[in-house]
VMD Tcl script that builds the backbone (N, CA, C; Angstrom):
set m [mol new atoms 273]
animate dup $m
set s [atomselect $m all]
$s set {name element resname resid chain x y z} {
  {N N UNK 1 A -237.806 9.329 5.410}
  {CA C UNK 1 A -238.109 8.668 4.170}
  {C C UNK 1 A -237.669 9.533 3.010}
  {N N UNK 2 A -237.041 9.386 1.998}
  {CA C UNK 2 A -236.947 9.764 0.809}
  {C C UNK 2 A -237.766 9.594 -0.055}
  {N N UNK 3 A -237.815 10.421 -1.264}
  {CA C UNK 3 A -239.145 9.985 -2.858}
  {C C UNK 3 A -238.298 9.584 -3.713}
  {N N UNK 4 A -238.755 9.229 -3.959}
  {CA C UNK 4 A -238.057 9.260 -5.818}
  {C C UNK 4 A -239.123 9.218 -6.907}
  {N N UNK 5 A -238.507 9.923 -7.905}
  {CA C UNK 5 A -239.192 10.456 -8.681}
  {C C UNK 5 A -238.688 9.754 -9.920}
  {N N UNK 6 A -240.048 9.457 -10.880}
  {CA C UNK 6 A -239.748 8.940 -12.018}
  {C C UNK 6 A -240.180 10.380 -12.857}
  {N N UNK 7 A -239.655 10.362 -13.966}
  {CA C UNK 7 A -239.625 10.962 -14.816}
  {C C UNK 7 A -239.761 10.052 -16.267}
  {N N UNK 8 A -241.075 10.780 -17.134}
  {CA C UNK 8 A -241.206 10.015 -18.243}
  {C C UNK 8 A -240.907 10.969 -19.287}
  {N N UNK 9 A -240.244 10.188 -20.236}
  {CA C UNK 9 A -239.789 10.846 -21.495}
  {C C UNK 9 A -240.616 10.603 -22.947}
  {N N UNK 10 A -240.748 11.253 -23.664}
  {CA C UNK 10 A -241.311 10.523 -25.171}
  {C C UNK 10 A -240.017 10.991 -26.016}
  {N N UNK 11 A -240.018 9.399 -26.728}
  {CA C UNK 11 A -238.895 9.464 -27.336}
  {C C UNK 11 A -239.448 9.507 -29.024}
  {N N UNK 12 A -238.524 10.157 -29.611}
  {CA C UNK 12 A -239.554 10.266 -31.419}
  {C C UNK 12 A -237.777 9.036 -31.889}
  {N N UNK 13 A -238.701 8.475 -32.493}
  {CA C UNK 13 A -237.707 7.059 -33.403}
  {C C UNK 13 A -238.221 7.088 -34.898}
  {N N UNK 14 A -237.003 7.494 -35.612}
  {CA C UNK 14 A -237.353 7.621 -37.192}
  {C C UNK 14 A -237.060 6.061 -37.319}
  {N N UNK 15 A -237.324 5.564 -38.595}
  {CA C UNK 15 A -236.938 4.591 -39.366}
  {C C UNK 15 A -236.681 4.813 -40.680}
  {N N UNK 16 A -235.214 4.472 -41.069}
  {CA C UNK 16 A -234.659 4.721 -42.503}
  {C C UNK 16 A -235.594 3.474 -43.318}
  {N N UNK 17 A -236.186 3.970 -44.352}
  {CA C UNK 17 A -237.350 3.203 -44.770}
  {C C UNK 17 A -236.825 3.234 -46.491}
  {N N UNK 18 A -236.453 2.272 -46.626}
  {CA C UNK 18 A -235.613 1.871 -48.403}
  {C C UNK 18 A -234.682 1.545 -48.318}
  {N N UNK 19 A -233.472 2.062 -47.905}
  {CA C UNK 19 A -232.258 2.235 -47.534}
  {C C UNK 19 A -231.547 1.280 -46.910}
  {N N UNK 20 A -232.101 0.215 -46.982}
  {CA C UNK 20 A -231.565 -1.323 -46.728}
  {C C UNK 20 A -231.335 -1.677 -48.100}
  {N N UNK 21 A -231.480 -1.535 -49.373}
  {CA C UNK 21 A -230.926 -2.309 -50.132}
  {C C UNK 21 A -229.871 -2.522 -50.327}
  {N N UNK 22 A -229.463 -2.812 -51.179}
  {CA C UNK 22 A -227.349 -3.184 -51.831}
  {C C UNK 22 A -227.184 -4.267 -52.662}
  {N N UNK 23 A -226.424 -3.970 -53.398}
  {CA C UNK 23 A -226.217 -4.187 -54.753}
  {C C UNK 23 A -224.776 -5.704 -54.034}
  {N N UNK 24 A -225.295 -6.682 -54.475}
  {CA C UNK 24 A -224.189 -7.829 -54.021}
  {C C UNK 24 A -223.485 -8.093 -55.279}
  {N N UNK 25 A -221.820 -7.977 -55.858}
  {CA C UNK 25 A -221.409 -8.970 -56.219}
  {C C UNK 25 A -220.689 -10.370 -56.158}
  {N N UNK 26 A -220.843 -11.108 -57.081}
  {CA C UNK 26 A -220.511 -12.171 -56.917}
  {C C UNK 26 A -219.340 -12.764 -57.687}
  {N N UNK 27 A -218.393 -13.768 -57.162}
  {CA C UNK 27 A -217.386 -14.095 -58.121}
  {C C UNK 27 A -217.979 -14.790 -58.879}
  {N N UNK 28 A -216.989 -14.498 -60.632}
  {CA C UNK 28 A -216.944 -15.795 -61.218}
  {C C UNK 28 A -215.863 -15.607 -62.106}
  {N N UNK 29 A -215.564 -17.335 -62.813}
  {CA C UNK 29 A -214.221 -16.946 -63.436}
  {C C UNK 29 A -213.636 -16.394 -64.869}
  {N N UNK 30 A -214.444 -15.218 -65.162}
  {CA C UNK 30 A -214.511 -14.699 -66.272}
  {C C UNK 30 A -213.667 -13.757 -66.185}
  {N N UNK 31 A -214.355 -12.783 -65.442}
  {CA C UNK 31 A -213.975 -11.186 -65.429}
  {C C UNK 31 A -212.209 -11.351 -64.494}
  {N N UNK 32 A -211.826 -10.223 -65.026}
  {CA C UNK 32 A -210.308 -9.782 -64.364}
  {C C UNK 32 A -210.386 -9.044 -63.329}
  {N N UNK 33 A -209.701 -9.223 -62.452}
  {CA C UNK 33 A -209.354 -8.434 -61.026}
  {C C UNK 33 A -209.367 -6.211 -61.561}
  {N N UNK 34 A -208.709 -6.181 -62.622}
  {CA C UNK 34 A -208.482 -4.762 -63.227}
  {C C UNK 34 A -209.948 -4.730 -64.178}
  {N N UNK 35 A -210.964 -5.570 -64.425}
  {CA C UNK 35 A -211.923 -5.518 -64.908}
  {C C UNK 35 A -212.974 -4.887 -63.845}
  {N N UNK 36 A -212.965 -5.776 -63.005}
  {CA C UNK 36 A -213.612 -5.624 -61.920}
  {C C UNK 36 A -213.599 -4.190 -61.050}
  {N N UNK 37 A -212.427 -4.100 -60.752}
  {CA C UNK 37 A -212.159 -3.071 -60.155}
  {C C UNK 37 A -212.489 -1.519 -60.891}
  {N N UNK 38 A -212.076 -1.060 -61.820}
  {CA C UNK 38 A -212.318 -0.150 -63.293}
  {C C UNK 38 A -213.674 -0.051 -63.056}
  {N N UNK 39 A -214.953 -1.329 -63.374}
  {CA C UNK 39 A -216.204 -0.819 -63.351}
  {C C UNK 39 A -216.725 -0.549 -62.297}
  {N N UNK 40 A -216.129 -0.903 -61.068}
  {CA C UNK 40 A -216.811 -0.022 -59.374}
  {C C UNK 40 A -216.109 1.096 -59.569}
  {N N UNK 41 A -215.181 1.540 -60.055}
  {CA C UNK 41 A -214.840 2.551 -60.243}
  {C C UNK 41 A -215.638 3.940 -61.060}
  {N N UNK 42 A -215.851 2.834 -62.261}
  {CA C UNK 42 A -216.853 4.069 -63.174}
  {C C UNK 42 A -218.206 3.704 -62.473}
  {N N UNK 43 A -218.673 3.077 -62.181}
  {CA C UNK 43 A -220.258 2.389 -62.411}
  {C C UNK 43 A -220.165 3.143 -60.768}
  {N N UNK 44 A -220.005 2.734 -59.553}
  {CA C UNK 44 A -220.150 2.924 -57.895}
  {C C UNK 44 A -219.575 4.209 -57.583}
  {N N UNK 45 A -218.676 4.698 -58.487}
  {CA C UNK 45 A -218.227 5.749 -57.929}
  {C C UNK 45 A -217.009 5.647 -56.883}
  {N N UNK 46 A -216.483 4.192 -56.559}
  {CA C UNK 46 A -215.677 3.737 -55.861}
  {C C UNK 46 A -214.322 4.296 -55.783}
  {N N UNK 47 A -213.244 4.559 -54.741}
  {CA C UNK 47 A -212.218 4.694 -54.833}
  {C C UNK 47 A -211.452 3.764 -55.058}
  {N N UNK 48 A -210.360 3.839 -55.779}
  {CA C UNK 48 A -209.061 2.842 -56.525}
  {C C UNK 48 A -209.209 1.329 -55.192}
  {N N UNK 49 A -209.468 2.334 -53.672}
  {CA C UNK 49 A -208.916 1.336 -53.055}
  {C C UNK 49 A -210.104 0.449 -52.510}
  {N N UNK 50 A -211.095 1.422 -52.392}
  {CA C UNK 50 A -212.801 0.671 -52.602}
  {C C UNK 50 A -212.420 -0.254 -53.551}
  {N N UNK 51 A -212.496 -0.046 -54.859}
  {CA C UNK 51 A -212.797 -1.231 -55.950}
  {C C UNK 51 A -211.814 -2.605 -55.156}
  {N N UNK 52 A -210.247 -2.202 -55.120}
  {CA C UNK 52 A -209.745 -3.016 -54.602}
  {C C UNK 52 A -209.704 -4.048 -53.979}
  {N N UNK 53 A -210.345 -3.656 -52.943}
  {CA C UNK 53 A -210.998 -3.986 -51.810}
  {C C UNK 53 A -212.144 -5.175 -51.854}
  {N N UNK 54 A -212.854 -4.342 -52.471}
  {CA C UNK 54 A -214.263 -5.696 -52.850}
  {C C UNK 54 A -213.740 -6.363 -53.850}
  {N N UNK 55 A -212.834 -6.258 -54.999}
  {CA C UNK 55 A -212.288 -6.907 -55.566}
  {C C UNK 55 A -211.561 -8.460 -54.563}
  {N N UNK 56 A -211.023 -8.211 -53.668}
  {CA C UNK 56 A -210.345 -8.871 -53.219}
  {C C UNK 56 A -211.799 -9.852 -52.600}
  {N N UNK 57 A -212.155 -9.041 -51.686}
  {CA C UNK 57 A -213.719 -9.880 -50.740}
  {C C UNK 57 A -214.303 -10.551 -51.925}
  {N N UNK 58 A -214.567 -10.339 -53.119}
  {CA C UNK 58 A -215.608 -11.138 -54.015}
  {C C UNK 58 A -215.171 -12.427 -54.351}
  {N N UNK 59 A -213.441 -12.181 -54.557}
  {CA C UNK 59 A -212.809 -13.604 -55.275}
  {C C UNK 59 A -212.110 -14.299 -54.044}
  {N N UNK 60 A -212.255 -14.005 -52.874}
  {CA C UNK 60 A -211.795 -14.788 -51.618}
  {C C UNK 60 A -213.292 -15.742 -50.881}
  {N N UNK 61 A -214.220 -14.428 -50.910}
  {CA C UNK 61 A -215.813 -14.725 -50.104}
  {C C UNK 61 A -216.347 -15.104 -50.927}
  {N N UNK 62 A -216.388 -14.725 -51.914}
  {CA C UNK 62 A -217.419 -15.569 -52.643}
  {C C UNK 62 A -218.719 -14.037 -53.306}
  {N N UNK 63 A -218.941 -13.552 -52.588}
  {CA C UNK 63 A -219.030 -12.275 -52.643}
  {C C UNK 63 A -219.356 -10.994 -52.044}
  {N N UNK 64 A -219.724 -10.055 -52.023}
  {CA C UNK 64 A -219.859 -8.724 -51.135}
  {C C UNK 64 A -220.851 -7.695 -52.000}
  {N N UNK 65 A -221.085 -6.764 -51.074}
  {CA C UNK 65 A -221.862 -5.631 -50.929}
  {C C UNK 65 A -220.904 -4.526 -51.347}
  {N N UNK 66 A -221.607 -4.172 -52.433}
  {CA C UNK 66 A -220.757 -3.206 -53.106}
  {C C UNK 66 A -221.339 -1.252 -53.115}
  {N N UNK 67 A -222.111 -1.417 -52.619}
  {CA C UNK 67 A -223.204 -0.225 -52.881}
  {C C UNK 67 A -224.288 -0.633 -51.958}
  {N N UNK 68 A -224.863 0.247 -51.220}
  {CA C UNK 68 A -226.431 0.482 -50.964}
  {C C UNK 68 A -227.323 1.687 -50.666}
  {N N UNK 69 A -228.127 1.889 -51.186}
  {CA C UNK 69 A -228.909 2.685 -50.590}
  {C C UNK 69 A -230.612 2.301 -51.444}
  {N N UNK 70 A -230.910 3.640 -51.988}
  {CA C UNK 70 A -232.444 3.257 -52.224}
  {C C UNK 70 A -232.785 2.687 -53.494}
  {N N UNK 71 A -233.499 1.618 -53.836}
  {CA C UNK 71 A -233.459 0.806 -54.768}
  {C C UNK 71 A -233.697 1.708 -56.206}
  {N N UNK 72 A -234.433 2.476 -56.365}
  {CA C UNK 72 A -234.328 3.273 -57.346}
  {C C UNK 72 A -232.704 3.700 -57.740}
  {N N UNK 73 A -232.025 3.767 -57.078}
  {CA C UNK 73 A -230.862 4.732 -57.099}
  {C C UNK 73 A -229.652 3.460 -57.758}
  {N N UNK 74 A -230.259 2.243 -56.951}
  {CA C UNK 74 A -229.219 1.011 -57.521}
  {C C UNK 74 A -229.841 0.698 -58.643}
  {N N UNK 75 A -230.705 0.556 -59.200}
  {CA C UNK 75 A -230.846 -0.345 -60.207}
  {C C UNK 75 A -230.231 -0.227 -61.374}
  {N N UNK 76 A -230.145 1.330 -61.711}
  {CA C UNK 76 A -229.503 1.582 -62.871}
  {C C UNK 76 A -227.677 1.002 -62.690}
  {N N UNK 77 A -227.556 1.126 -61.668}
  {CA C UNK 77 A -225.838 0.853 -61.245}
  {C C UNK 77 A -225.933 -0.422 -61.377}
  {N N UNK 78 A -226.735 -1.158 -61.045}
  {CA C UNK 78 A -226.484 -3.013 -60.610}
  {C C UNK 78 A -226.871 -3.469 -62.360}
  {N N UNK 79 A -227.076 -2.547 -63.122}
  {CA C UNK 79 A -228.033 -2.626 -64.967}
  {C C UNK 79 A -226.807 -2.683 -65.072}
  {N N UNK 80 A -225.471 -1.457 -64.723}
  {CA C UNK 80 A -224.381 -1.540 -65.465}
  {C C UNK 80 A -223.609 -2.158 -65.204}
  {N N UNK 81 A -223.540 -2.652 -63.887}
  {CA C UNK 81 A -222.682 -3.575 -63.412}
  {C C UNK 81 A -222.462 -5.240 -64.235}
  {N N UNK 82 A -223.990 -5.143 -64.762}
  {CA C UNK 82 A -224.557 -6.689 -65.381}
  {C C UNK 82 A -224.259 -6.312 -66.814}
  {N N UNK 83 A -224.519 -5.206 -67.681}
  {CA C UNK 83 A -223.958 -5.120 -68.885}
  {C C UNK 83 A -222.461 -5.029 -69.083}
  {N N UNK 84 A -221.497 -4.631 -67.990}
  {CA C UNK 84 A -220.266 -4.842 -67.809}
  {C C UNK 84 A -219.462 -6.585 -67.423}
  {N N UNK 85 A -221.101 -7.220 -67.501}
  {CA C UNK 85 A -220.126 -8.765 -67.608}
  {C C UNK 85 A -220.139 -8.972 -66.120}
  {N N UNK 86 A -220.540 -8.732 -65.178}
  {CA C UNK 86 A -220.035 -8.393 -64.030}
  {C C UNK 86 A -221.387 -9.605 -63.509}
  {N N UNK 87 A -221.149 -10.433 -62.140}
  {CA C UNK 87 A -222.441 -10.988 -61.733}
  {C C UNK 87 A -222.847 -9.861 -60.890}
  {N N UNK 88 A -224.014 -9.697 -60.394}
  {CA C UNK 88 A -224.849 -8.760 -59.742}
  {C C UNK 88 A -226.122 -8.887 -59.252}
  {N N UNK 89 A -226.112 -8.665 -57.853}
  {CA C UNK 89 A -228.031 -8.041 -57.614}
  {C C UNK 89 A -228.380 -7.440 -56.796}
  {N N UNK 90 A -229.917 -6.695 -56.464}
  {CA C UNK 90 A -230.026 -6.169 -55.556}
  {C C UNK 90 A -230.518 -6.831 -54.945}
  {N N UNK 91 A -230.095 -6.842 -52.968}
  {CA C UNK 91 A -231.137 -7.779 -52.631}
  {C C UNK 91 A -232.230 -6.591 -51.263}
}
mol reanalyze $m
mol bondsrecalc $m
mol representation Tube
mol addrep $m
């Protein structure tokens, strides 16, 4: 006969707790593609090809996730995003 042996483990599981938010924009037909792009640039911190990028996803999809992390940290960004003319929110 053979044994077998179980072996029990305790496992430790963090949970990232805030850090689901993100800042969505949305198209509309105001703002310019070089508008758009410029303020993820200053406002997100985005690269040329980041802005680009969601530039493209916002006015194809309809819109995208431009930023996330902890809601404190977006709000002021998603403030400038909305004083830049821009649609915006956190969800």
């Amino acid at each position: 006969m053979s044994t077998i042996e179980k072996v029990q483990e305790e496992v430790l599981v963090e949970e990232l707790i805030g850090i689901n938010n993100e800042i969505v924009l949305y198209n509309d037909d105001v703002n310019t593609f070089d508008h758009v792009i410029e303020t993820l640039i200053r406002v997100c911190q985005h690269t040329s090809e980041q802005a680009e990028q969601c530039a493209i996803l916002v006015h194809y999809k309809g819109k995208c996730t431009v930023k996330t992390g902890h809601f404190d940290e977006l709000k002021p960004q998603c403030t400038q995003l909305l004083e830049a003319g821009l649609s915006a929110e956190i969800i």
